[in-house]
C-alpha positions in Angstrom: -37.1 5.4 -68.3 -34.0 6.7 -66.2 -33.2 4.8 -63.0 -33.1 7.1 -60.4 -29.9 5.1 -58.6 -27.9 5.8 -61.4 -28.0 9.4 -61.7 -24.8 11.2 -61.1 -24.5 15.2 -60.5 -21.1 16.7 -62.0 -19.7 19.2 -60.3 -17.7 21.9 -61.5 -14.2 22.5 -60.7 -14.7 25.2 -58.2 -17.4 23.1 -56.3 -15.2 19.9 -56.6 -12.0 22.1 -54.5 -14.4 23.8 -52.5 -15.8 20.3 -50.7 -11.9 18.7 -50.3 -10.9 21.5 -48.6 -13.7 22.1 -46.3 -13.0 17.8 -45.7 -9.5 18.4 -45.0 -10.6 21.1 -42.2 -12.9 18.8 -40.5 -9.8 16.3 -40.5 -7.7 18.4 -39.1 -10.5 19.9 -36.0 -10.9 16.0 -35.9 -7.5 15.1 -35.0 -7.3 18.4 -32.8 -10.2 17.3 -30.4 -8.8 13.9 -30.7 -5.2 15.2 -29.2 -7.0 17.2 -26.6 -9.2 14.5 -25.4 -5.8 12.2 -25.0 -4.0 15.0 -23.4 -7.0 15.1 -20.4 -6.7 10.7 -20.5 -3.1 11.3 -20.1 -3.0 13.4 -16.9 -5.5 11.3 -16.1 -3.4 8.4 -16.2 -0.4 10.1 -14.3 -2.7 11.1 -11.5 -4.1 7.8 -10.8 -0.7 6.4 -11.0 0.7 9.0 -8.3 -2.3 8.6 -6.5 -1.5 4.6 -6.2 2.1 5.1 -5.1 0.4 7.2 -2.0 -1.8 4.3 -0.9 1.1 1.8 -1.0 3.3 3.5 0.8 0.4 4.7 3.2 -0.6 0.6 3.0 2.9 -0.2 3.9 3.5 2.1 6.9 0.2 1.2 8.2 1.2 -2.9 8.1 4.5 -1.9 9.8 2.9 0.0 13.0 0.7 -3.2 13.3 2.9 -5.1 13.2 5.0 -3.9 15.9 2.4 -3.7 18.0 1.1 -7.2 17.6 4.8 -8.2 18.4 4.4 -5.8 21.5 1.7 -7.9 22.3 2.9 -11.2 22.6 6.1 -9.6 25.0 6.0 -10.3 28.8 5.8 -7.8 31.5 9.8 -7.8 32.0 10.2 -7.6 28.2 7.9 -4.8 27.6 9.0 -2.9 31.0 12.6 -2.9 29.3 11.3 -1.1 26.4 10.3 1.9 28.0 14.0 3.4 28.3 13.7 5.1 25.3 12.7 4.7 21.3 13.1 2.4 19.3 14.2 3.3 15.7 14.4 1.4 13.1 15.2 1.2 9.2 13.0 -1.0 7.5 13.7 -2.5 3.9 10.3 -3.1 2.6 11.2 -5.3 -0.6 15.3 -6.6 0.7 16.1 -4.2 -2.6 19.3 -3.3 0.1 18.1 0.1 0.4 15.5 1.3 3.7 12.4 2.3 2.6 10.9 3.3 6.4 11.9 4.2 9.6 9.9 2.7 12.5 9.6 4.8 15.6 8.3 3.0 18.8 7.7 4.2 22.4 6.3 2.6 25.0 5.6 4.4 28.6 4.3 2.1 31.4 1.3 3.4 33.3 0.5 1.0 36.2 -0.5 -1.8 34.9 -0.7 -0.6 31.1 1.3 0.5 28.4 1.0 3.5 26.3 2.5 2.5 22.5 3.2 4.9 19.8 4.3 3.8 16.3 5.3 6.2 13.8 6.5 5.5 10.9 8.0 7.5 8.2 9.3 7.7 4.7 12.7 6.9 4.0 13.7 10.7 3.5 12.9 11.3 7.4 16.6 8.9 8.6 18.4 12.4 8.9 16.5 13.6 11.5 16.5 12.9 15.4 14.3 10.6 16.7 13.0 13.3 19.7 12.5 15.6 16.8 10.1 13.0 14.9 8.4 12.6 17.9 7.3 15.8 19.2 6.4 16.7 15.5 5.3 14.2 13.2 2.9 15.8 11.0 5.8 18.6 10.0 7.5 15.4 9.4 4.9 14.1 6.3 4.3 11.0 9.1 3.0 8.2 7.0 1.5 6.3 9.8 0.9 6.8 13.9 -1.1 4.1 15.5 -1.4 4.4 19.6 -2.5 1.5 21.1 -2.4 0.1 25.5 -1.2 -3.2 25.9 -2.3 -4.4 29.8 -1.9 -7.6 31.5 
């Protein structure tokens, strides 16, 4: 009696060229889908890492409107009275690299017994431009932040 687990079908020539050839194709769809798929990972990848630069440099303009307004806050009435001559602008280096990675627009505009603040600030590409100029038209400007806030005592 035979044992069926040993039992071994020989195939002929033509048969045995025809399968390793129909393997290779498979290989190479294989390694085609496998290419794609990293391809869609890797834009993937590039977004989310664009994508992050945006928030930190959003994140960082938003911290430097704060705080120059909690620093407006803790000014007296003389101090903050002397600030509404005109705007404040200033070139902020984020990481002390030596090279300004915001500028810092502040007005202040006394209204009684108030104070209007605007902060704007932008990216470091905006330091050509005039302050007024900013001002009147920050969106055009790519603003990165613009917190208002009144400060009364």
């Amino acid at each position: 009696m035979r044992n069926k687990k040993t039992r071994h079908f020989k195939l002929s020539g033509k048969n045995q060229a025809e399968k390793a050839g129909f393997s290779l194709i498979e290989v190479v769809i294989g390694i085609a889908l496998v290419g794609i798929a990293l391809l869609g990972l890797a834009q993937l990848f590039t977004y989310s890492v664009m994508n992050n630069a945006r928030s930190d440099r959003m994140t960082n303009s938003t911290y430097l409107a704060q705080e120059q307004i909690d620093g407006l806050r803790n000014l007296t009435v003389t101090e903050l009275n002397t600030l509404t001559a005109g705007t404040i602008d200033e070139q902020i280096d984020v990481n002390n690299d030596g090279t300004h990675d915001f500028r810092r627009l502040t007005q202040v505009q006394q209204n009684g017994v108030n104070w209007a603040v605007r902060v704007l600030v932008f990216a470091s590409d905006q330091f050509g431009v005039a302050s007024s100029e900013l001002m009147k038209h920050p969106n055009k400007y790519k603003v990165k932040a613009d917190v208002n806030t009144i400060i009364s005592r």
